[in-house]
Backbone as CSV, one residue per row, in Angstrom:
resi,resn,N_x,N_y,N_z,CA_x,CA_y,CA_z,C_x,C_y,C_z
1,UNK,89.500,119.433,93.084,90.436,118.664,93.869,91.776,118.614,93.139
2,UNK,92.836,118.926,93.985,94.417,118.227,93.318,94.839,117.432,92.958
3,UNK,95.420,117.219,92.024,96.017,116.005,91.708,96.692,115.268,93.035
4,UNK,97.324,115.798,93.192,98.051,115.216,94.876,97.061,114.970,95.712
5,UNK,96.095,115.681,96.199,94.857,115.139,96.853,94.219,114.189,96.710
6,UNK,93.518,113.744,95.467,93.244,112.512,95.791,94.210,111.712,95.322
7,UNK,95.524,111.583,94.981,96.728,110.511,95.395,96.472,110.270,96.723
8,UNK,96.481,111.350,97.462,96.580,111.031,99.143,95.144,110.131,99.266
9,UNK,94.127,110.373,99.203,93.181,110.037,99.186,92.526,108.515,98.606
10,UNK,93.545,107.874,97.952,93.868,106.717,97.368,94.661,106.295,98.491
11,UNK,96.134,106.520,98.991,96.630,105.912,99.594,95.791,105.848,101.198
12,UNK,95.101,106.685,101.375,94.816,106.650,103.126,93.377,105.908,103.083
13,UNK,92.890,105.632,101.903,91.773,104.566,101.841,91.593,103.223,101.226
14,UNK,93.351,103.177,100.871,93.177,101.617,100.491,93.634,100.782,101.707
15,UNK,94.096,101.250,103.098,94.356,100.234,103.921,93.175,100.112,105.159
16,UNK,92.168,101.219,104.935,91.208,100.699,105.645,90.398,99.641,105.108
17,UNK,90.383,99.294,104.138,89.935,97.906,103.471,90.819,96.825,103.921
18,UNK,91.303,96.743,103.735,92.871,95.448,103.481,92.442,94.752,104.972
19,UNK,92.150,95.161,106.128,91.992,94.530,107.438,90.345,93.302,106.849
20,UNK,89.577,94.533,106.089,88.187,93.744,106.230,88.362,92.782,104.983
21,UNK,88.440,93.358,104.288,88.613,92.622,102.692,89.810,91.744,101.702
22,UNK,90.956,92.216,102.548,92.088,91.785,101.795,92.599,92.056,100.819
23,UNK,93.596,91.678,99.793,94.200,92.247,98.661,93.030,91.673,97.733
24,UNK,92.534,90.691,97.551,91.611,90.131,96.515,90.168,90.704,96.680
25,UNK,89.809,91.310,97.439,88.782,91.073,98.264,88.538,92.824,98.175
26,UNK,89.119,93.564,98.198,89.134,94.624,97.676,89.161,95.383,96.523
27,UNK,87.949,95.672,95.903,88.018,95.721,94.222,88.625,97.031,93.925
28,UNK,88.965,97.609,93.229,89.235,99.187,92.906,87.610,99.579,92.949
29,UNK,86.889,98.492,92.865,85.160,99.684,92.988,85.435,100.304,94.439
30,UNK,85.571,99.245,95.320,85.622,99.581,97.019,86.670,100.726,97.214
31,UNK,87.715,100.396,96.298,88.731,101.476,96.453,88.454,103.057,96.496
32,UNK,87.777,103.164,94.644,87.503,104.398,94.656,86.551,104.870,95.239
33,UNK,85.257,103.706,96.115,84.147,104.282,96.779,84.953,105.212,97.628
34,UNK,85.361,104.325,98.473,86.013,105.066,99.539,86.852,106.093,99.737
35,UNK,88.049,105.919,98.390,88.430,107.340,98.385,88.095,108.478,97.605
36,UNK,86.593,107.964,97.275,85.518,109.595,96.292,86.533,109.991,95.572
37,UNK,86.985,109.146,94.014,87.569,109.366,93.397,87.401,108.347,92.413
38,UNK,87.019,108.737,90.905,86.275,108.260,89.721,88.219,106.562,89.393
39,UNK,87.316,105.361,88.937,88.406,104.943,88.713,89.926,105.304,87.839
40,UNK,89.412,106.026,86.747,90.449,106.725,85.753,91.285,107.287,86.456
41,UNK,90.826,108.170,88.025,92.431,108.614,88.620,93.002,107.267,88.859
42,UNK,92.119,106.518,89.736,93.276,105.545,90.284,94.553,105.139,88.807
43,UNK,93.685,104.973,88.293,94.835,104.678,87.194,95.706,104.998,86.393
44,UNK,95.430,106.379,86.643,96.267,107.701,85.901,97.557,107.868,87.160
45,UNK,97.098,107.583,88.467,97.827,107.596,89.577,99.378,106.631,89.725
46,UNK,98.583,105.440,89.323,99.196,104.029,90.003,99.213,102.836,89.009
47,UNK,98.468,103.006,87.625,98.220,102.164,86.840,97.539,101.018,86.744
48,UNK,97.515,100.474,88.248,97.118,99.085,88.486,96.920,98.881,90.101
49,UNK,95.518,97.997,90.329,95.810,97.809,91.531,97.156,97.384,92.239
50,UNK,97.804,96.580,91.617,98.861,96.189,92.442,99.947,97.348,92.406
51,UNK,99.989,98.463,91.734,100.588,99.112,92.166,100.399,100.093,93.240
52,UNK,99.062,100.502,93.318,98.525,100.799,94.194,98.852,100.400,95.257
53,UNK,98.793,99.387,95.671,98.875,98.090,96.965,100.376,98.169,97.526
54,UNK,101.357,98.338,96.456,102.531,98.793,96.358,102.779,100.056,96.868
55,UNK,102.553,100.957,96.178,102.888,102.783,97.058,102.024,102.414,98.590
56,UNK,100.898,101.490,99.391,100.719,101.721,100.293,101.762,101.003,101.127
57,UNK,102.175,100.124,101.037,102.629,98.817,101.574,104.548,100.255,101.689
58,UNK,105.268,100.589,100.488,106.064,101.661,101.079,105.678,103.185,101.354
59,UNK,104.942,103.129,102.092,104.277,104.212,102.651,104.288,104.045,104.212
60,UNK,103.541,102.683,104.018,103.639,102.536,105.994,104.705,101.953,106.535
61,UNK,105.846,100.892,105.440,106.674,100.217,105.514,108.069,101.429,106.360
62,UNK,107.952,102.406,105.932,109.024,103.186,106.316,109.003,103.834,107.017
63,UNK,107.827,104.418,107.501,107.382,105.314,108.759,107.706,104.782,110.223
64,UNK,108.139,105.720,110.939,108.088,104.828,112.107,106.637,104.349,112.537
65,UNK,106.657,103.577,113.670,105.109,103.340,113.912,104.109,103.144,113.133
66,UNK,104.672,102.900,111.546,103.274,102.916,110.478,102.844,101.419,110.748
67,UNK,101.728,101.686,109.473,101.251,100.690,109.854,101.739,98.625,109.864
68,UNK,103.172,98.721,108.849,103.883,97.882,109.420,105.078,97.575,109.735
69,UNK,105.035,98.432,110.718,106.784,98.395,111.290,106.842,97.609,112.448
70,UNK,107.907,97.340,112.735,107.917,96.602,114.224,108.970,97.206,114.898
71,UNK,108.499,97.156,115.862,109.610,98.197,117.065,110.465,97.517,117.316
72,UNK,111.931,98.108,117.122,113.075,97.657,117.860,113.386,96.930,119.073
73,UNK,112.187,97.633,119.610,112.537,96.782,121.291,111.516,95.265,121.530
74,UNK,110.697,94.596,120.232,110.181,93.771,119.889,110.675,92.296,119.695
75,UNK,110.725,91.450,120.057,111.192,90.039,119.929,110.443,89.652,118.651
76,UNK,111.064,89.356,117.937,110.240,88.841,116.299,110.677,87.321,117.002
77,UNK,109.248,86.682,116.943,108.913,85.145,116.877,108.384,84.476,115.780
């Protein structure tokens, strides 16, 4: 596997947790289960969960339609 691969593979499996589990609630065990990747990458990657949590959070933050953007044509209440 690539180095860049499982980066990706870190980022596209730490936010399917975050709905069920939350930031606390999500261990790096759950992390690396899910993205089949030994903990030492995560950390060779990202250093720390919270940085981790970080590259996802500007990942979806900037995309259109990611996972938290809000559409222009949206009334923020």
């Amino acid at each position: 596997m690539k180095n860049t691969d499982s980066r990706q593979r870190l980022l596209e499996a730490t936010p399917k947790l975050i709905p069920e589990k939350g930031y606390f609630g999500a261990t790096t065990r759950n992390i690396i289960h899910e993205a089949e990747v030994t903990e030492t990458t995560l950390f060779r990657h990202f250093g720390s969960k919270k940085n981790l949590f970080e590259a996802v959070l500007n990942k979806y933050t900037f995309l259109p339609g990611g996972m938290f953007s809000v559409s222009e044509t949206e009334d923020i209440q």
